[in-house]
Phi, psi and omega in degrees: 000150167297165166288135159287157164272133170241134209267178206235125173307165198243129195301169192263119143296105198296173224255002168289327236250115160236164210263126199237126211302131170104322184262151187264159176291144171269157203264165213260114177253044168278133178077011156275107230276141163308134153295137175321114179262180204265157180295136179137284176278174205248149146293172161301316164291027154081009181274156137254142192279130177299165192292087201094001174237159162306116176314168164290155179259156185293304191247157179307341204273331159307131176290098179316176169274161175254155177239123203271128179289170199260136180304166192259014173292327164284002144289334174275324134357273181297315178312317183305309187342277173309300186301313175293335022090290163328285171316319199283309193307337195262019163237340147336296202279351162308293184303340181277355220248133184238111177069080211001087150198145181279150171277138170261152164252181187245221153279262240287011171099343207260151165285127170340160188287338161296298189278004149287320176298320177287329169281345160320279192352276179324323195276341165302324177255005161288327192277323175315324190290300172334277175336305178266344138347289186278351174298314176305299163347282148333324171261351194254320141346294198277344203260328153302300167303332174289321174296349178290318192287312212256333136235046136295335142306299224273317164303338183281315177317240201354312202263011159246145192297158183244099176249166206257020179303121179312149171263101210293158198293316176211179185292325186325316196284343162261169173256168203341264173285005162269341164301320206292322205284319175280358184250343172273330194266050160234292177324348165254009178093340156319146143345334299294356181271330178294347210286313159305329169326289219294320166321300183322298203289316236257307183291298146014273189297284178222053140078356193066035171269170189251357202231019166292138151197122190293123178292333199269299224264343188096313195304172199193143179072196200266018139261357151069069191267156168217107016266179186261344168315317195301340189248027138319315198298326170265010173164128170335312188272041197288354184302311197222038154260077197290357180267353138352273181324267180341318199267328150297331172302312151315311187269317168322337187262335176286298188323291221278303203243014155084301215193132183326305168310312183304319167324312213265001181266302171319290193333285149337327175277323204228345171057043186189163199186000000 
């Protein structure tokens, strides 16, 4: 026996549609889902389909398919992605960057030999600057002090008298402590030219005796020291030695007054020393 055939309702004529003798009726694609149409192209229902979605179907009672969209956080994602990704390159190439220009690296991570060699450079002559820098600093420092120095010599000079004294030839020419008195200031490094000064002061003071002594003041022996005790330190017997006397008396005048002469010019003044 055959398969039965199972017959096929017999379709409607639709009612715009008339039947024209000889052409088979087309058949009613109402309630039939629209084919995907291509991007691009018009559906059958005369629309154009957007790009990648399904057309509508002409009737309500079918159901598109739903097509599930991609979230939109993986755009905002890539997008954060992309900007940090940005920030980092763009502080990368700040740090890399020398006088505006990028440092190139090399494959090991290191800057090329040039640019180690420029930075040598700089640094050398950053210290060379350093250097000379404080050197000026330094002579400038010392060239003050020497003026300073040179003029303060030039005011005590000034401030000693221009005496018109003979500078006697030798010690020969005085006699007893005062012979002895010229032989200790040459022996202390002075002059023969100090030497009327020091005659000059000393006669002043005490006549050059080794045994003066100011009854009101204490002072005592021929530089005439107060208390007369301070020219122990060059000898016991200084009560009745002079030379004692003469060699604290010599160093009291360098200390205080540079030079015999320097003595006897404060001296002229002050009537003291």
């Amino acid at each position: 026996m055959g398969r039965p055939q199972r017959s096929r309702p017999d379709q409607p004529t639709l009612p715009d549609q008339r039947r024209i003798p000889g052409q088979r009726a087309l058949p009613d694609v109402r309630g039939i889902p629209d084919q995907r149409s291509r991007s691009g192209q018009r559906s059958r229902s005369g629309q154009r389909s957007r790009s990648g979605q399904r057309s509508r179907p002409d009737q309500p009672g079918v159901r598109e398919p739903v097509r599930h969209r991609r979230p939109v956080r993986t755009f905002r994602a890539i997008g954060v992605f992309v900007l940090v990704v940005g920030a980092i390159s763009g502080v990368y190439l700040g740090l890399n960057r020398t006088d505006g220009a990028p440092r190139l690296l090399d494959a090991s991570g290191a800057p090329p030999a040039s640019a180690a060699t420029d930075s040598a450079q700089e640094k050398a002559v950053a210290l060379a600057q350093a250097k000379a820098a404080a050197a000026a600093v330094e002579a400038a420092a010392q060239a003050k002090k020497a003026n300073e120095v040179a003029e303060r010599d030039a005011a005590a000079s000034r401030s000693q008298p221009r005496t018109s004294y003979p500078v006697p030839t030798s010690c020969k020419e005085y006699t007893g402590n005062r012979a002895l008195g010229c032989a200790l200031l040459l022996s202390a490094g002075f002059g023969l030219e100090e030497m009327p000064c020091l005659e000059k002061l000393w006669t002043k003071e005490s006549g050059w005796n080794h045994r003066s002594e100011n009854k009101s003041s204490g002072a005592y022996g021929i530089p005439q020291a107060l208390p007369g005790s301070k020219m122990g330190a060059y000898g016991a017997d200084w009560e009745t030695n002079p030379v004692p006397q003469i060699k604290w008396g010599l160093n009291y005048i360098e200390n205080r007054y540079k030079t015999p002469c320097g003595a006897w010019a404060f001296f002229q003044t002050h009537n003291w020393y």
